[in-house]
N, C-alpha and C positions, 0 to 999 in steps of 0.2 A: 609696645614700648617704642617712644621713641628714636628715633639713630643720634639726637642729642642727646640724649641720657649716658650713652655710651662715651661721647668725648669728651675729653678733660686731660689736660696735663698727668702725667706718669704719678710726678709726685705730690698729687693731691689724695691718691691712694693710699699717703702714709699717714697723713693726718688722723690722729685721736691715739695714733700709737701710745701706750704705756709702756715707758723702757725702767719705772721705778724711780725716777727724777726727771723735773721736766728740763732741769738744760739739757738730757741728753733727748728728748722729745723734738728741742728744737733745734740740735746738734742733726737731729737725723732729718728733718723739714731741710735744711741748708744741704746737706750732702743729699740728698735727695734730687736736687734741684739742680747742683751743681754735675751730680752725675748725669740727669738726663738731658743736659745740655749739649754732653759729650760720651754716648754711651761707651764708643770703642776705643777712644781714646786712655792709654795706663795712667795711673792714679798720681804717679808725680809729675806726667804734663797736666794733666786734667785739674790739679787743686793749687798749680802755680807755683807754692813758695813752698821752704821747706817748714814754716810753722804750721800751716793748713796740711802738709802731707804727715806730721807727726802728729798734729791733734786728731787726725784719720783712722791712722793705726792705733790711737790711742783709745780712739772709739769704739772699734772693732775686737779689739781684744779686750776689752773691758768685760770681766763678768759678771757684773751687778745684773746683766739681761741678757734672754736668749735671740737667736736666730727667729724664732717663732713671736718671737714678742714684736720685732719689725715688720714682721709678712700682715701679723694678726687683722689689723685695718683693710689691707686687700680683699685678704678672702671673706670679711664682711661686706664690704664692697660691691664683692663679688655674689654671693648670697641675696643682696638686695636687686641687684642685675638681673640676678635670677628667679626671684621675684616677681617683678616687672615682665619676662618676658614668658612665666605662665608655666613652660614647659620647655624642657632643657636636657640636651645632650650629656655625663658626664662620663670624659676620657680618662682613663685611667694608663699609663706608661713608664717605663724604668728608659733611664738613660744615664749613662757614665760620664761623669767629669772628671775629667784626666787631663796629667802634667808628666808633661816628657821627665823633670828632676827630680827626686824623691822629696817631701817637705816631712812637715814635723809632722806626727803620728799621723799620716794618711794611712790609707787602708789598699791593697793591690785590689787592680778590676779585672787582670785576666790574670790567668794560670801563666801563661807562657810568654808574652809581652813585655811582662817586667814593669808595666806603666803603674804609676801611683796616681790616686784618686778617692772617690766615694761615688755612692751611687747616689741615685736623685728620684724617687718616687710622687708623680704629679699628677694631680688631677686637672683636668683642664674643661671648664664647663662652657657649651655652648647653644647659642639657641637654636632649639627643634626645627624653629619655623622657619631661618633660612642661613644657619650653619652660623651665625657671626659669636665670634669668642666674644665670653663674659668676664674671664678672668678665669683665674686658679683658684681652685677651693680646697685645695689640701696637698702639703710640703714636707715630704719624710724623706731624712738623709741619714745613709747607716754604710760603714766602713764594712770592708772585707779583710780577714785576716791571712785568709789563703789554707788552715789549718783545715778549715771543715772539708776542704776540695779532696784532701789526702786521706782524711779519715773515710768520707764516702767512697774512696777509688779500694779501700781495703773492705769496706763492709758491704759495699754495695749501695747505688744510688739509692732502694727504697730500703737503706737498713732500718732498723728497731730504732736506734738511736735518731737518725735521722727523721722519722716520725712523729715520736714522742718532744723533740726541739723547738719548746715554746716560742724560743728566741729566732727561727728559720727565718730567713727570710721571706717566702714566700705569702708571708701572714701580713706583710704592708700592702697586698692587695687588700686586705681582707680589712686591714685598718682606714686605706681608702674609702671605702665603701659607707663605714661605721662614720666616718669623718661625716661625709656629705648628708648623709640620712638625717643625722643628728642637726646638720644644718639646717635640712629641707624645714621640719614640723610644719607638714601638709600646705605648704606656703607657694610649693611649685612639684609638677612632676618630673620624672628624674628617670631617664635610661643610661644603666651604666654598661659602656662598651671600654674591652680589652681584647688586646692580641692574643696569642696562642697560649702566651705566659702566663693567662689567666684561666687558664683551663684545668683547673683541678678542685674535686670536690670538697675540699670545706671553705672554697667562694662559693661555690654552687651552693650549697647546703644554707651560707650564711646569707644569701640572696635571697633563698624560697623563706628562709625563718623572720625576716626582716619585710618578705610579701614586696618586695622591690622588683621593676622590671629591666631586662638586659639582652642585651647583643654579644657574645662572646665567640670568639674566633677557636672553633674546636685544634687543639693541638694532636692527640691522643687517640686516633682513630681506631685503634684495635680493642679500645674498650667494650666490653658487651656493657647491650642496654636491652631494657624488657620491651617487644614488640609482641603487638597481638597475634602475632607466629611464635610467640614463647621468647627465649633466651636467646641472641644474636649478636654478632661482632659488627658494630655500628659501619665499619669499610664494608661489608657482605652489604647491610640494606641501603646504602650508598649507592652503591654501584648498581643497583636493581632500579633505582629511578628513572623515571621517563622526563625530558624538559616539560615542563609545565606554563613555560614565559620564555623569551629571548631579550636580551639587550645589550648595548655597544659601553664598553668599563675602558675610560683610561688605563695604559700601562704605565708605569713609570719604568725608567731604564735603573736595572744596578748592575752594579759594575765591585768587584773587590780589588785590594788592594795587593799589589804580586805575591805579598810573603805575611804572616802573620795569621792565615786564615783556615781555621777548625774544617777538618774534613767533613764532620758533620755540617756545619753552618753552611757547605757547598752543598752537600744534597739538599738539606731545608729550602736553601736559599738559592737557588743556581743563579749564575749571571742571566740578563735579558736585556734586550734592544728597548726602548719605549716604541710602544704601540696601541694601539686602537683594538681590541680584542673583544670579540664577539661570543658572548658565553650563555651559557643555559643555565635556564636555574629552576630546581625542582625543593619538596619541602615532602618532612616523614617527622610525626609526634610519637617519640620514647617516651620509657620511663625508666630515667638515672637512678645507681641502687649505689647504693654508700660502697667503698671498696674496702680489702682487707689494709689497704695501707693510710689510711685516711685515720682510721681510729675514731669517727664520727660515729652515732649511733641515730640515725634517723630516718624520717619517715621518705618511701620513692617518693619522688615526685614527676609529672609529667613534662615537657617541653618539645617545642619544637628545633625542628634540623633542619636548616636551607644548604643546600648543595650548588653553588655556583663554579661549573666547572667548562671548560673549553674545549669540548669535542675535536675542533679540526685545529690548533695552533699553527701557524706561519712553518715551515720548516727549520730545523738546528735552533726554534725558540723552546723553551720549556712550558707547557700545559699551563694556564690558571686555574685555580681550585682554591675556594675558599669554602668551608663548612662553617656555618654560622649556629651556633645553639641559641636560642632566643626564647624571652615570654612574649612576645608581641605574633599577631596574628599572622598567619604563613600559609592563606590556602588560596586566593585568587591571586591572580597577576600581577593585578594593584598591591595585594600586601607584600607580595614577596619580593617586588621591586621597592617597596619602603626600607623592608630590614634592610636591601643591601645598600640601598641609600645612606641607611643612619650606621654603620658600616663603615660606609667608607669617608665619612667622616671623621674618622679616627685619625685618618693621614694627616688632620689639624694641627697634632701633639707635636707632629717630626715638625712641622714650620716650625712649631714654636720653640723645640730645641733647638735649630736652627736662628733664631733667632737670640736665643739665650747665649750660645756659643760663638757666631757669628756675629752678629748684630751689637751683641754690648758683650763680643771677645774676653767671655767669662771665661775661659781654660789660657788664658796669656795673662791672668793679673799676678803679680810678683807678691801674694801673701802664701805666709809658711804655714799656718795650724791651721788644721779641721774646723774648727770650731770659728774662725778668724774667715774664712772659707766658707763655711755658711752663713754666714752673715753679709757676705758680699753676694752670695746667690740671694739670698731673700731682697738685698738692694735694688736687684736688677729684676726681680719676678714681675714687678708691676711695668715698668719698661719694655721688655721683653714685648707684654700683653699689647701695651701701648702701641708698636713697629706692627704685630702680628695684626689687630682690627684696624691698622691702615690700608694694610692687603685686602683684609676682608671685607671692608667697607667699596676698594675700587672692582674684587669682583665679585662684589653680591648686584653693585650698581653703579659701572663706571662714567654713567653718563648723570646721576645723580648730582647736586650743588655742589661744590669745592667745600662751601660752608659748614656744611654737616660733619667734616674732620679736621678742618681747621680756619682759627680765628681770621677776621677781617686784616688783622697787624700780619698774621705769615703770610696770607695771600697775597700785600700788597710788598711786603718783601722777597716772599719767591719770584713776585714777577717783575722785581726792577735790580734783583741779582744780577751783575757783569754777565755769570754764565748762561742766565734765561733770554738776557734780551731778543736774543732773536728769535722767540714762541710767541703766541699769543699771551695775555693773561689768565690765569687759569679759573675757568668758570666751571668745571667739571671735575670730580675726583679723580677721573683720569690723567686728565691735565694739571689736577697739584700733583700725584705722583711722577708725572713727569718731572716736572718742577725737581721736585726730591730729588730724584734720583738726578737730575744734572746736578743738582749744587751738589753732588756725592762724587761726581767727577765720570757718572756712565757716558757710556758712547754707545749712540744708536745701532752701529754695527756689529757691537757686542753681544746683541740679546738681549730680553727680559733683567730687569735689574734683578742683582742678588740681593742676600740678607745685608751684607758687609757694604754694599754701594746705598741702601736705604738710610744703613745706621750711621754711614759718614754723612749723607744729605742732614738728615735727622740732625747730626751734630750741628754742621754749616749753619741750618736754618734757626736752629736755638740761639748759636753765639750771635747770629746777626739781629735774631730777635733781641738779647742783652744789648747788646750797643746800642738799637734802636731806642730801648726805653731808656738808655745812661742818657740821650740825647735829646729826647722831650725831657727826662728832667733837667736838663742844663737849661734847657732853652725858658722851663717856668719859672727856672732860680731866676733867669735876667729880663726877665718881664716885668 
């Protein structure tokens, strides 16, 4: 696959939508265009006047069409991407969108915070062969009421009822999954990786019955699994492993926030410095057996376990350890340095919330209803993509053509911006990211540009791209 195939304007992603009437098709082509002009900018500087900020809302609350009916065009898009590139990573991830003010029927995201919101279930698919996002191939948004948190704390987390709960949420993994496959029909192959959240048996079950392959980040360690020593609690034959391979894994630094924070979520999660961390990694093939809480009736099946874990940590740092459940192959050095590979490509999803939240300042837009609210996330899902394969285009290959991510008109506007003058012209996708991010107002002293410093450049360079063409067309009118 090309690296052209990949660029193109945000909102040309919208194109073929069906919203059930085509003004409102090309109601959305215009606001489309007009948002990715300016992703982080609010919707009453961003649409100018107040007839465009009322025809907006009047769009967005319109129920003649869904949320899904806007995205639909992407994640076809996106399917074809995928395609083309043969063989493909797909990330599956939950992330909270949250508003410090209460709106009209949102749903709470935490027990004790008090925040109002929804949550956001994504799929985010990317290519095997050298990590670059394809796009989102599946968008499921479902409110919390806070009632079930109280009911479980009286019945207990694996209660009866809890169980038997069609409606759980834990089953938008499970529709994930169903999403993508249904997309695939044998057109490209398809690894689906998930965090720890995804560690429970009827993914599992729906993964072997579906003959799909997967990377899954074990949460649940005390689970018995069948080893050819009989019946065993998966931490026992864990711990009985020898390294098999060594290599050097990024750390990234976390940090919490003083107050607000689950005493659990600090053991899961403890704080840590970013670092360079040197870990071993060994591999053991079980066989998963349906549990009593699962209420699944199926057949074992076998898989492997990679155990990437940190023998000697830094001092006052906390250990790495990841346990990876996997169908992909886990017994030389080579392979078991691949799972953790495809692995740790997962951390692709957090850019791209970061870029959702960030980058086109989705949790600061001043809309009231849920419903109203997903439709402004679905506006911003191809944008979002769009910020995220700029990244990934500069580090898969920052010395590659400038070309390859943007047109001959940004290039020669990035480099005769007031703010660039004093750069060279950018011949390099390094150097239009630079570009970017000065016209976004960074300062080399500062560091690596963030989300929020790309997505102002990103604005800069579109508006100045608008003028640009308002002014060849003047100049053809007077010819």
């Amino acid at each position: 696959m090309t690296r052209r195939a990949l660029v193109g304007t945000a909102a040309r992603e919208f194109q073929g939508a069906d919203l059930g009437d085509r003004r409102r098709s090309a109601r959305l082509m215009s606001i489309a265009g007009t948002v990715e002009e300016q992703p982080a900018r609010g919707f009453p500087r961003l649409l100018g006047s107040d007839a465009a900020l009322e025809a907006f809302y009047r769009f967005i609350n319109n129920e003649g069409f869904r949320a899904e009916d806007i995205a639909a065009p992407h994640f076809a898009a996106t399917a074809r991407r995928a395609a083309e590139a043969k063989a493909v990573i797909a990330v599956h991830d939950t992330t909270l969108v949250e508003y410090g003010t209460k709106r009209k029927d949102l749903g709470v995201t935490a027990r004790k915070t008090g925040r109002h919101g929804f949550v956001a279930q994504v799929t985010l698919m990317l290519s095997e062969a050298d990590g670059l996002p394809l796009g989102v191939a599946n968008l499921e948004t479902l409110k919390r009421s806070g009632k079930k948190w109280s009911k479980r704390k009286k019945e207990g987390q694996r209660g009866h009822v809890h169980r038997d709960d069609a409606g759980r949420e834990s089953l938008r993994w499970v529709r994930g999954v169903e999403t993508v496959e249904a997309a695939r029909q044998d057109r490209f192959s398809v690894i689906h990786v998930t965090d720890a959240e995804g560690d429970f048996f009827e993914l599992f079950s729906r993964l072997d019955a579906l003959n799909t392959r997967f990377v899954i980040r074990a949460g649940q360690l005390d689970r018995s699994v069948q080893t050819d020593d009989g019946e065993r609690k998966l931490r026992e034959v864990l711990d009985e492993l020898s390294p098999k391979t060594w290599r050097e894994i990024e750390v990234c630094e976390r940090k919490h926030p003083p107050r607000g924070v689950a005493r659990s979520k600090l053991r899961r999660h403890p704080e840590r410095d970013a670092r360079v961390a040197r870990v071993a990694i060994a591999s053991v093939q079980v066989t998963l057996n349906g549990t009593k809480y699962s209420g699944i009736k199926t057949q074992p099946f076998r898989v492997n376990v990679v155990r990437v874990w940190e023998p000697r940590p830094p001092k006052g740092q906390p250990a790495v350890e990841w346990v990876l459940v996997t169908t992909e192959a886990a017994s030389s050095a080579g392979e078991l340095k691949r799972v953790v590979d495809i692995y740790r490509l997962r951390w692709t999803i957090e850019e791209y919330f970061k870029a959702l939240k960030t980058g086109c300042a989705l949790e600061k837009r001043q809309v009231e209803s849920y419903e109203a609210l997903r439709k402004v996330l679905a506006l911003f899902v191809p944008i979002a993509y769009r910020l995220l394969l700029l990244r990934g285009l500069e580090r898969l290959d920052s010395g590659a053509p400038a070309h390859r991510a943007f047109s001959k008109i940004d290039l020669h506007i990035m480099a005769n911006a007031p703010s660039n003058r004093s750069l060279q012209p950018p011949r390099s996708i390094a150097d239009a990211l630079k570009h970017l991010a000065r016209l976004g107002g960074h300062i080399k002293n500062n560091g690596p540009p963030g989300w929020q410093t790309l997505g102002w450049g990103y604005e800069k360079l579109l508006t100045l791209r608008l003028g640009w063409e308002i002014a060849m067309a003047a100049r053809c009118d007077q010819s």
